[in-house]
N, C-alpha and C positions, 0 to 999 in steps of 0.2 A: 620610699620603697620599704617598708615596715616588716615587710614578709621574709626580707635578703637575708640571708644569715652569711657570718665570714668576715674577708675581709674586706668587699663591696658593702658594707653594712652602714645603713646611715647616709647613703650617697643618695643625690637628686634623680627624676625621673621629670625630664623638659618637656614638656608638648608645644606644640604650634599646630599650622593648618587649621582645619576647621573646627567651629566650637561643637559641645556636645551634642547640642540640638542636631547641626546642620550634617554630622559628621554620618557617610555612609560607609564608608570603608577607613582603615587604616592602614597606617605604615608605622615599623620598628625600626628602628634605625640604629645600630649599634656600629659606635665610631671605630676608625683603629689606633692602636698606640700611639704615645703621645697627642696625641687629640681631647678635645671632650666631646659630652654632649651637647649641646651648641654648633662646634663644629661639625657634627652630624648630621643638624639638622641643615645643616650652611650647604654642605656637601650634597645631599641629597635632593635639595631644592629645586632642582632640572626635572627631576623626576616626580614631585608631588602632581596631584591635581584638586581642584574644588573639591570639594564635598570630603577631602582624606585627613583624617585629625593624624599629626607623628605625636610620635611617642619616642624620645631618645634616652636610654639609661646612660649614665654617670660611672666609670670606672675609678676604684679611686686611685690615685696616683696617676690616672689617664693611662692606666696601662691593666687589661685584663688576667693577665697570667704572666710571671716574672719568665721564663723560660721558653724558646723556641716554638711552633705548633708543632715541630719535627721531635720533641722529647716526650718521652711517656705518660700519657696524663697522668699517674700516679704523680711524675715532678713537677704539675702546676696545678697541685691539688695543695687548699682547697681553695685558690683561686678561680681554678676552672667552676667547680661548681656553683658557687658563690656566684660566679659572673651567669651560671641559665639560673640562676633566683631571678636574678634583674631582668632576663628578659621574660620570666614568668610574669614579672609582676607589672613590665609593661603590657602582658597580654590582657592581665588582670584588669588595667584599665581601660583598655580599650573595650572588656567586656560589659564596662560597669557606665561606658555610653552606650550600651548595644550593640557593639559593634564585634560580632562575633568571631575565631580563629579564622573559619574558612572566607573573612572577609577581611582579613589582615595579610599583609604581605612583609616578611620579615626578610629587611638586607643588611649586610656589614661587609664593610672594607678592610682587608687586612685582616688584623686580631678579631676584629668585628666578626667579620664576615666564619670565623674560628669560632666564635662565640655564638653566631649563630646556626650554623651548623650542627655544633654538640647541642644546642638547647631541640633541634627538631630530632636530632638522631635519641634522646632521651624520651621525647613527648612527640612520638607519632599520632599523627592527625592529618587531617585535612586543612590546609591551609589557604589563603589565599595565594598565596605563592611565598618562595624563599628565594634570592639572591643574595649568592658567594661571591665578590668581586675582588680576587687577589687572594684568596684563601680556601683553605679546606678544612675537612674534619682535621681536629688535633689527634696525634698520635704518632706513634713509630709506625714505620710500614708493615713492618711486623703485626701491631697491633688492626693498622688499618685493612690489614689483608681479612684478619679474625675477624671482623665488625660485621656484625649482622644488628639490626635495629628490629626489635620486636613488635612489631605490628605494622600497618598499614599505613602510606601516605593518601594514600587513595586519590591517585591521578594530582597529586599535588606538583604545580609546576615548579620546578628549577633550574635558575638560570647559574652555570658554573663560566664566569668569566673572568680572564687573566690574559698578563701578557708573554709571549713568546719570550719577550728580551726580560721576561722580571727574575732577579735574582733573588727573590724571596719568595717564592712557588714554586715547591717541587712538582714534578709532570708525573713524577710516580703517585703521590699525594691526590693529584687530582683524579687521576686514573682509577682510585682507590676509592674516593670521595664518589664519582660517579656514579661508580659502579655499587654502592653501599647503597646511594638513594635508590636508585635503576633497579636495584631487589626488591627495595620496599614501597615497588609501585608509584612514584616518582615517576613525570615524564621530564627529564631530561633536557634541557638545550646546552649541552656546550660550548660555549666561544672562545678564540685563542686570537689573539689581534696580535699580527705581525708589528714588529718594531716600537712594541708599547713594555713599558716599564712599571714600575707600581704604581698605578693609578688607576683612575677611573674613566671608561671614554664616553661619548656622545653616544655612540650605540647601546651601550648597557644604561643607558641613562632613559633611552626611548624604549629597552625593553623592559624594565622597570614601570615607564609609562601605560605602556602597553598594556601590564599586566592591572594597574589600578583602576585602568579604564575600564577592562572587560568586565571586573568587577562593579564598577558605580552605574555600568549599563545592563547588568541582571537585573 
């Protein structure tokens, strides 16, 4: 990742799934704390399908931003931004098989899922879709109330999924998160799975699917 500046700088960019030729769609995959990329791709794997090359950036210390998502991005600066170089520069690859934004689908768990979030709320586009699983935009509510994203997602799907019982998801957070994409023309799926804790279930894993499929069937 040559492009990263910060102190993501010099960190790996993993790929698996399909080789360049074969690859019709992509996926990003951006792990959460403590984790690597590896682990991202491990995590993810319910969710890939044929024909989808991943792309998993590398944080270094396995951790994106030293500080809460709930603290002001000023305080996980210049981690936070450092960490949407990395996933630029995984889009970057994906571009350099052909495989264009509006046929990438970008998701993260946790920090990940924080990381990718701020990278779409920076670089509105069309996407193949984005999924938040246990996370939202970084920031204070304060700030998240203010957030407005300058441009269009243009009907880009988003899947915001958490669990009731997680104690590391604020519902105000999400609320906030929602409502920011839902401005910028984003359609929206919400999901809240009763009696789920910070993880990932079987359901977001098949809408995840979902979405790469309708992709590899354009």
């Amino acid at each position: 990742m040559d492009s990263v500046s910060g102190p993501h700088a010099g960190q790996p960019l993993l790929t698996a799934g399909a080789p360049a030729l074969a690859a019709n769609a992509a996926l990003v995959a951006c792990h959460g704390r403590g984790a690597t990329a590896q682990g991202g791709i491990n995590l993810f794997d319910p969710a890939s399908r044929h024909g989808v090359a991943v792309f998993a950036p590398q944080a270094d210390r396995s951790r994106w931003f030293p500080r809460p998502a709930s603290a002001s991005r000023s305080a996980n600066e210049p981690w936070l931004s450092s960490s949407v170089d990395c996933v630029a520069a995984a889009l970057e690859a994906a571009r350099a098989i052909d495989v264009p934004s509006e046929r990438t689908v970008l998701v993260g768990f946790s920090q990940g899922a924080c990381v990718a979030a701020e990278f779409v709320r920076r670089n509105p586009a069309r996407y193949g879709g984005l999924a938040l699983l246990s996370g939202t935009l970084p920031g204070t509510i304060d700030e998240l109330g203010s957030t407005s994203i300058d441009g269009s997602l243009a009907r880009t799907p988003v899947l915001v999924g958490y669990g009731k019982a997680d104690p590391h998801v604020d519902r105000a957070g999400v609320a906030e998160t929602v409502r920011t994409f839902e401005r910028a023309d984003a359609v929206v799926d919400e999901r809240c799975y009763s009696d789920t804790r910070h993880e990932v279930t079987d359901d977001e894993f098949a809408a995840i699917g979902t979405l790469l499929e309708e992709i590899l069937n354009d």
